[in-house]
FIDREN-814842 format. One record per residue (C-alpha): x, y, z; residue number from 1. Coordinates in steps of 0.25 Angstrom, whole numbers. Layout:
% FIDREN-814842
ROLO      px      py      pz   lumba
ROLO       X       Y       Z     NUM
...
% end
This chain:
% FIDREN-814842
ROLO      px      py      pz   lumba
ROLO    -158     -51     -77       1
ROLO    -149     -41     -85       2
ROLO    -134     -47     -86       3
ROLO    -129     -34     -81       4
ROLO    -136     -33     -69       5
ROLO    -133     -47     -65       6
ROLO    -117     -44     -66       7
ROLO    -120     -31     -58       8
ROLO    -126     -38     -48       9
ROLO    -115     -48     -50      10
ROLO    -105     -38     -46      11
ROLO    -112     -33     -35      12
ROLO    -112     -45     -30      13
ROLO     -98     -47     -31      14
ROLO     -94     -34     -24      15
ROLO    -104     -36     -13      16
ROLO     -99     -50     -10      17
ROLO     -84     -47     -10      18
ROLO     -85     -36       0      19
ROLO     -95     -41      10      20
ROLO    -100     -55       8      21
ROLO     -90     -60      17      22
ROLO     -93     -54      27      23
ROLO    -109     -57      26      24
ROLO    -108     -72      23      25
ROLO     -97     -76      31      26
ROLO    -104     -86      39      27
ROLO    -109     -93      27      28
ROLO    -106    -108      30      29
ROLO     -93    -112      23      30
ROLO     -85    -125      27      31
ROLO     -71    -122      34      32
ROLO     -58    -128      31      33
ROLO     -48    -128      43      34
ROLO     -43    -113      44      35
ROLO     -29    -118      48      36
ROLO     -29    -123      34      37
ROLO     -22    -115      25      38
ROLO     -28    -115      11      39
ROLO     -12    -117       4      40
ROLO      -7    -131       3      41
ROLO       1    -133      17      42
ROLO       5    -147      15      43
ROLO       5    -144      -1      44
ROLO      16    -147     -11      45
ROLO      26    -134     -13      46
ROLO      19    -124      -3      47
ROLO      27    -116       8      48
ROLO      23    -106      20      49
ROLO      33    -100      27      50
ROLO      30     -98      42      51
ROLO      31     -84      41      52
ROLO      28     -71      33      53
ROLO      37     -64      23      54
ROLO      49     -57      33      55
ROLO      44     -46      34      56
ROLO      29     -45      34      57
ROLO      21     -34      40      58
ROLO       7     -29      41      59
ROLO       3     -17      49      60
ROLO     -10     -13      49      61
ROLO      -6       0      56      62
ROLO       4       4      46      63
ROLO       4      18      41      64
ROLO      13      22      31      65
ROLO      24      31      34      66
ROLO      39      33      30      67
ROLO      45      25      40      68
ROLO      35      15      42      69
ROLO      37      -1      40      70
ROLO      29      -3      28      71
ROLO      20     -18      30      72
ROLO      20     -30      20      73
ROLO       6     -31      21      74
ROLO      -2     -18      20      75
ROLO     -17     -15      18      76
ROLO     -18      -5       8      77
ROLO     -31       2      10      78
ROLO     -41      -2      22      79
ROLO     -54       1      13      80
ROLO     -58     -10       3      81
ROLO     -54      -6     -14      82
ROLO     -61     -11     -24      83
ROLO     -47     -14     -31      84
ROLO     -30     -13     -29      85
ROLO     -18     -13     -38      86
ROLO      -3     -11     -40      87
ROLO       1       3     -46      88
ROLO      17       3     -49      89
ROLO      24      14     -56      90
ROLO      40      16     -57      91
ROLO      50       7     -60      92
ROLO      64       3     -50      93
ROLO      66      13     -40      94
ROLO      52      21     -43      95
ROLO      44       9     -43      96
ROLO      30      11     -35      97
ROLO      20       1     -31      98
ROLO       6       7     -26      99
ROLO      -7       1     -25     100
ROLO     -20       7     -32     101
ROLO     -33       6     -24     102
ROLO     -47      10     -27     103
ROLO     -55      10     -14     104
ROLO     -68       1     -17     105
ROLO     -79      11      -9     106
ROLO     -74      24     -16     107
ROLO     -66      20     -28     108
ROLO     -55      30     -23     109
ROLO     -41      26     -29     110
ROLO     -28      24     -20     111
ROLO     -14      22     -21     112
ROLO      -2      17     -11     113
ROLO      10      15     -14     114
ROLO      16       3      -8     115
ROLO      29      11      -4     116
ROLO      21      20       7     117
ROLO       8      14       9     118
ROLO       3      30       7     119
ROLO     -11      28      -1     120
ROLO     -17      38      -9     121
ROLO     -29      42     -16     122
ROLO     -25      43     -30     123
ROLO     -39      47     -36     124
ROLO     -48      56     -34     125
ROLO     -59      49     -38     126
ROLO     -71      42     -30     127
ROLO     -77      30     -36     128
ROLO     -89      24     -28     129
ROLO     -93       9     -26     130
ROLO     -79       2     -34     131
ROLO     -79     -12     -32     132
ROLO     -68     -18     -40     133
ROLO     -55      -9     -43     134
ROLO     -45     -18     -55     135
ROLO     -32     -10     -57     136
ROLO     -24     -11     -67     137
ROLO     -15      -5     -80     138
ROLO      -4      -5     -67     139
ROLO     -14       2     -58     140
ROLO     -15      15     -68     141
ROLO     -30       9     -69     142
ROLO     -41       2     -63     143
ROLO     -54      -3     -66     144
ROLO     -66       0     -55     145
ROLO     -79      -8     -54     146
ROLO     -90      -2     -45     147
ROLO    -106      -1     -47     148
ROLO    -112      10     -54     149
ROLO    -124      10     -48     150
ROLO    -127      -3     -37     151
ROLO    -142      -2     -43     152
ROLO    -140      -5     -57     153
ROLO    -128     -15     -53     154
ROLO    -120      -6     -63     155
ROLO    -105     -11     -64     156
ROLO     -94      -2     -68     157
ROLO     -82      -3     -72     158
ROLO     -71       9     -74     159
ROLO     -57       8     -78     160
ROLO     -50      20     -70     161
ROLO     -38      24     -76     162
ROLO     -28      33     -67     163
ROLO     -21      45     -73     164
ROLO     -11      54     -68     165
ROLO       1      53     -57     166
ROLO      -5      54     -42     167
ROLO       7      58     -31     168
ROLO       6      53     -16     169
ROLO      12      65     -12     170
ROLO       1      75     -14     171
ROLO     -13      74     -12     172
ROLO     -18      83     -22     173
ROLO     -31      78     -29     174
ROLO     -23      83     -41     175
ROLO     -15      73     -40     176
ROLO     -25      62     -40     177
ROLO     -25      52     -52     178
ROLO     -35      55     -64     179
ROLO     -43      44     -68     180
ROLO     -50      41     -81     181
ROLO     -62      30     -81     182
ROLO     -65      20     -92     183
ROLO     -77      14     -92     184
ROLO     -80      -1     -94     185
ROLO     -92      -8     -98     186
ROLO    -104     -11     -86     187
ROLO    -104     -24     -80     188
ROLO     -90     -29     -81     189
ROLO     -90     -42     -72     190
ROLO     -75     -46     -72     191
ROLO     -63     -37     -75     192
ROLO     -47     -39     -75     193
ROLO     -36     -30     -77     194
ROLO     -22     -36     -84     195
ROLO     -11     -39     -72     196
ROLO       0     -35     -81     197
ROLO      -3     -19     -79     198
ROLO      -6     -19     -92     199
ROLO     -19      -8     -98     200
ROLO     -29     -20     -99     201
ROLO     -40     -25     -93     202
ROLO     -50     -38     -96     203
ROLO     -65     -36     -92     204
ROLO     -77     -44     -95     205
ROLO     -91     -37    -100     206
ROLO    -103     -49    -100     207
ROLO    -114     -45    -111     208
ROLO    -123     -57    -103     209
ROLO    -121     -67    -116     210
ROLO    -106     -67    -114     211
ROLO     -93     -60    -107     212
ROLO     -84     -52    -117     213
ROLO     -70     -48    -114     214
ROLO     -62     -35    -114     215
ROLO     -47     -30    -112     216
ROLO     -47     -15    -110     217
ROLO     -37      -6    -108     218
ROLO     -38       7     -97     219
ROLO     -44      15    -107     220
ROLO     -55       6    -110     221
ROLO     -50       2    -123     222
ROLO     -55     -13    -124     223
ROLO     -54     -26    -133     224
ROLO     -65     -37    -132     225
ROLO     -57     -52    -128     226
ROLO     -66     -61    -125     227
ROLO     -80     -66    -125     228
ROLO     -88     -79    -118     229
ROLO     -99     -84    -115     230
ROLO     -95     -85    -101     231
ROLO     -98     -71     -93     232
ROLO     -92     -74     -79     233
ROLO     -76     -73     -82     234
ROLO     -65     -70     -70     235
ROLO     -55     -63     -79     236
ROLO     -39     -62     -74     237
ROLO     -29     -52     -84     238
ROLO     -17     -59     -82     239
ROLO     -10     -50     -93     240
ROLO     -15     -42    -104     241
ROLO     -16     -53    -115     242
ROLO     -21     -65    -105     243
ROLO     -35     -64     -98     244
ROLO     -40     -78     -89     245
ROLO     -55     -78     -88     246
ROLO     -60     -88     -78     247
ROLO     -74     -93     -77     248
ROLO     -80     -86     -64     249
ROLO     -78     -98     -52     250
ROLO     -86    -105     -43     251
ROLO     -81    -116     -36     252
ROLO     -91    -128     -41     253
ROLO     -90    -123     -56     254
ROLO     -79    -126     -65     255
ROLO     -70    -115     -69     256
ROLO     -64    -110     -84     257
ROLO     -52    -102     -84     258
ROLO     -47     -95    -100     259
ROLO     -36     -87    -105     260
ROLO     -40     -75    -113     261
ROLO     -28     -69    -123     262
ROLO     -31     -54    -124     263
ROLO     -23     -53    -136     264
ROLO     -30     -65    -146     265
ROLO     -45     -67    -136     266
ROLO     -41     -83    -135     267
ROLO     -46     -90    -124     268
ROLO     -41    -102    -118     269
ROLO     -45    -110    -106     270
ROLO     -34    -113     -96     271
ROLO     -44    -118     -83     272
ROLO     -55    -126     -84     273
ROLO     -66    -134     -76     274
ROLO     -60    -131     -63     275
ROLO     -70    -125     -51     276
ROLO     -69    -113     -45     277
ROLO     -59    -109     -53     278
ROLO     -51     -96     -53     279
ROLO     -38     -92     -59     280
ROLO     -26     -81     -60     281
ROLO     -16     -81     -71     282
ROLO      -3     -76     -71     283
ROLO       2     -65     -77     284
ROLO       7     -73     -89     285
ROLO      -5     -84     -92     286
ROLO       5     -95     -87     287
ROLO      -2     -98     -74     288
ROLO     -16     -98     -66     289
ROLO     -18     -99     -53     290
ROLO     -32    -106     -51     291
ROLO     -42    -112     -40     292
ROLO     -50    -124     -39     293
ROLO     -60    -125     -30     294
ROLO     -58    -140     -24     295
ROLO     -64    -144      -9     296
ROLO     -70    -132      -4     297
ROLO     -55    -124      -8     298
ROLO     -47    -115     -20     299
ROLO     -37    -123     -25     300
ROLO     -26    -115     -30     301
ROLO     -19    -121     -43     302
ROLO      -8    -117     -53     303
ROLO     -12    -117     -68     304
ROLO      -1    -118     -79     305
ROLO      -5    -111     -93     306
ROLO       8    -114    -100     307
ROLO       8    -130     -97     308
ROLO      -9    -130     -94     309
ROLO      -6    -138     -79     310
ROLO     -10    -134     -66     311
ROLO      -5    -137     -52     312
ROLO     -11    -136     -38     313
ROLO      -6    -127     -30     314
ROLO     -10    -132     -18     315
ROLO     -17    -118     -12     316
ROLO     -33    -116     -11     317
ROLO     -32    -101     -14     318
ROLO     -39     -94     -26     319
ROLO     -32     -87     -38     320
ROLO     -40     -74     -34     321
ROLO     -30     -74     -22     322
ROLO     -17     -73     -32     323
ROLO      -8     -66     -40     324
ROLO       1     -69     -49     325
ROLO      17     -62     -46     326
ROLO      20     -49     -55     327
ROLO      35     -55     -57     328
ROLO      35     -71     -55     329
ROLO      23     -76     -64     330
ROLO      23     -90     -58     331
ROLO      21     -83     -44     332
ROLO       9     -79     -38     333
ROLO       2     -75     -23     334
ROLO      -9     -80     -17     335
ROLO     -17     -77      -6     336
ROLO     -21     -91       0     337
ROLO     -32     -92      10     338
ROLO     -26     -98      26     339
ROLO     -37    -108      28     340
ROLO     -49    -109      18     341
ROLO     -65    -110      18     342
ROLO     -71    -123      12     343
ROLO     -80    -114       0     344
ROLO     -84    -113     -12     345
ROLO     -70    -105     -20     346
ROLO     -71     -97     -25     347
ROLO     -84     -92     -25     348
ROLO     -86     -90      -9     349
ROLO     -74     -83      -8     350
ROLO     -80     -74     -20     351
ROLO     -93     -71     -13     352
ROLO     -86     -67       0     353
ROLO     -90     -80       9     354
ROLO     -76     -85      11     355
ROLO     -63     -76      16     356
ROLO     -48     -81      15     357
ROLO     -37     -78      24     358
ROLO     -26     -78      15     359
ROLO     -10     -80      16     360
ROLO      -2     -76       4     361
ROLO       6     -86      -7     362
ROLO      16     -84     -16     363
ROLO      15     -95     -27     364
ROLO      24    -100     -35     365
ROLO      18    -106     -48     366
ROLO      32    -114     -50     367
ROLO      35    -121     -38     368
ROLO      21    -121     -32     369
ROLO      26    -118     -19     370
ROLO      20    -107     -10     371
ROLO      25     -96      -1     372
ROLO      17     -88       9     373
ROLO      19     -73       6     374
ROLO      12     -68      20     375
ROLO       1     -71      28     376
ROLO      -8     -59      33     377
ROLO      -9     -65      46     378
ROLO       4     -66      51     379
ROLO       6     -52      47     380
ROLO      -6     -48      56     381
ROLO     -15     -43      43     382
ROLO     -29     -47      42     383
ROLO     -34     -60      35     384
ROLO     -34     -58      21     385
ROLO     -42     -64      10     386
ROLO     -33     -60       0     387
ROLO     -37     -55     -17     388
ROLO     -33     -46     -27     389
ROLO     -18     -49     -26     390
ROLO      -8     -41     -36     391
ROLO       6     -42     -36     392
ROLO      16     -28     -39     393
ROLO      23     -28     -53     394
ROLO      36     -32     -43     395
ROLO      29     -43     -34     396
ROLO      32     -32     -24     397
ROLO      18     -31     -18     398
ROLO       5     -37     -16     399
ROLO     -10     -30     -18     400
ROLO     -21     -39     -12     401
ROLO     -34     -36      -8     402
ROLO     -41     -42       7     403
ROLO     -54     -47       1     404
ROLO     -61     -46      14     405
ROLO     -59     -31      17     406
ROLO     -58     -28       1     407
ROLO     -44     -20       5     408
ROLO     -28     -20      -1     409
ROLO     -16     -25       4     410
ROLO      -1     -25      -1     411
ROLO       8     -35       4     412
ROLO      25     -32       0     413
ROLO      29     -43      -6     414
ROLO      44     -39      -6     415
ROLO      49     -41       7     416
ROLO      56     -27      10     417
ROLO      50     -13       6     418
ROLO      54      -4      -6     419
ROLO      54       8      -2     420
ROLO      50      17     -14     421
ROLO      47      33     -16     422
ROLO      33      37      -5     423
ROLO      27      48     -14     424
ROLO      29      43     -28     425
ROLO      21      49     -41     426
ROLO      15      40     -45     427
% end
């Protein structure tokens, strides 16, 4: 069968099981652990859990914003599911703004909100059917939408959508909408990232059939070949513009591989190796990974050291996927980490949809290995969460993640108290 089609129908797949596998194959017989159980070390070595939430913390599902309203902790963005969320921040001091770009996954509609007022906006007048994946990056002034062409041919399209011009809350004029301007990529991309320090880069992956070759391209589709293997099924992560990890695609019976790739010289070198169902997140500066094992039925969480090549239990069953490394602190990082964990196959069955987590969030740090709950959506009254796509503010103010189940945002302040900033900003 033609290599293209067999990735488009890959992808199809993918999307298909993400959104509504769950759902059809729940009942599927897995063996249970004990739900009182939490999935983070109780009884482990340098872990704590305060009995009670961050002071202060609030969810209200009622909340409207208004100018003399209490503005929640906790606060789901859109109710419709987006293919995609990121962190737009403009200003500096006292004009500093932080928003957060949406593209809404049945239309491709683009929104903004700006995390002082809740307000959102349609900032594009643009509709683009059928996006399934929405990457932002380049500091939210760009993102790059996945969607099918045509469902027949299992066509897979890949755009970078590049936002021009100023857009004011304070008018809804359609002249004021954004202006776009659409590069187009190559057909049949399987894996993209974009580079986590806001820089104009992006890593993606084209697969010829023999072999999968590697480009960093810029906004404007300017690109530079960086990498080429024999091995075509890579989990790409863009730590920074000069540092790419490429880990083997995981399963939880196979052993995993995990390499650096420098940008800058094309060298490879293999930091992770023989370990199954392995996945990993780097930090910002190379010097740490975050990596799970699957052991016992479970995701085993481990610390990995680059610098001094030793690793270190970390004595919580969560996957990487579930993480994010701090914008300021680079041996911190968040994880959401299931309350009570089915006995499967990690992380495949969690992949296809057949397992769900109901997660508390950690902060972790790398140094002393000690834990710290952030908050727990029950005791706030917010639904169960199975948390991904976490991102972090430039300030470590807030945090974007996305609820896997209902495919929808959420932004929880990290800070404890409010900053108020300007409603109506230009931005």
């Amino acid at each position: 069968m033609n290599k293209k089609i067999l990735i488009g129908i890959g992808f199809i797949v993918a999307i298909l099981l993400g959104v509504g596998a769950y759902f059809y194959f729940a009942k599927n017989k897995v063996e249970k652990m004990d739900p009182n159980t939490p999935s983070f070390g109780t009884g482990g070595t340098g872990t704590t859990f305060p009995d009670s939430n961050v002071s202060g913390s609030t969810y209200n599902s009622d909340f409207v914003p208004s100018s003399t309203a209490i503005f929640p902790r906790l606060y789901e963005l859109r109710k419709a599911p987006v293919a995609g969320s990121g962190f737009f921040e403009t200003g500096k001091g006292s004009t500093y703004t932080v928003s957060v770009r949406s593209v809404d996954r049945g239309l491709g509609h683009i929104f903004e909100t700006p995390l002082s007022t809740y307000v959102e906006a349609r900032i594009v007048n643009e509709t683009r059917p059928r996006i399934s994946e929405a990457y932002w990056g380049n500091g939210g002034k760009s993102v790059t939408m996945r969607y099918l062409d045509d469902p027949e041919e299992n066509s897979i399209k890949t755009h970078i959508i590049n936002l021009r011009g100023a857009f004011s809350l304070s008018t809804t004029s359609s002249n004021e909408f954004l202006k776009t301007e659409d590069v187009i990529l190559p057909d049949f991309i399987p894996f993209i990232a974009v580079s986590e320090d806001k820089a104009d880069k992006l890593f993606y992956l084209e697969n010829n059939g023999a072999s999968a070759i590697g480009y960093v391209t810029n906004s404007k589709g300017i690109r530079s070949k960086v990498f080429e293997s024999t091995v075509t099924e890579w989990l790409p992560q863009f730590p920074n513009q000069k540092l790419v990890t490429l880990t083997t695609k995981p399963s939880a019976n196979v052993p995993g591989y995990s390499y650096f790739l420098n940008t800058e010289n094309k060298n490879v070198t293999k930091i992770l190796s023989g370990i199954n169902g392995l996945t990993t997140l780097t930090s910002r500066d190379g010097k740490l990974i975050l990596y799970s094992e699957t052991r016992d039925g479970a995701p085993n969480l481990s610390l990995y050291d680059t610098v001094n090549k030793i690793s270190y239990p970390l004595s919580i069953q969560t996957l990487p996927e579930k993480c994010v490394w701090s914008s300021k602190e680079l041996f911190v990082a968040y994880c959401a980490v299931p309350q009570g964990l089915t006995r499967a196959n990690y992380p495949d069955q969690w992949y296809q949809g057949l397992v769900s987590f109901s997660d508390v969030l950690l902060k972790i740090d790398t140094r002393t290995k000690v834990s710290e709950l952030v908050f727990n959506p029950g005791t706030l009254g917010a639904p169960s969460f199975d948390i991904i796509n976490l991102s972090l503010s430039s300030d470590d103010s807030y945090l974007l993640f996305m609820n896997k189940g209902s495919g929808t945002p959420w932004v929880y302040r990290l800070v404890e108290e409010w900053q108020t900033t300007a409603s109506s900003t230009n931005l």
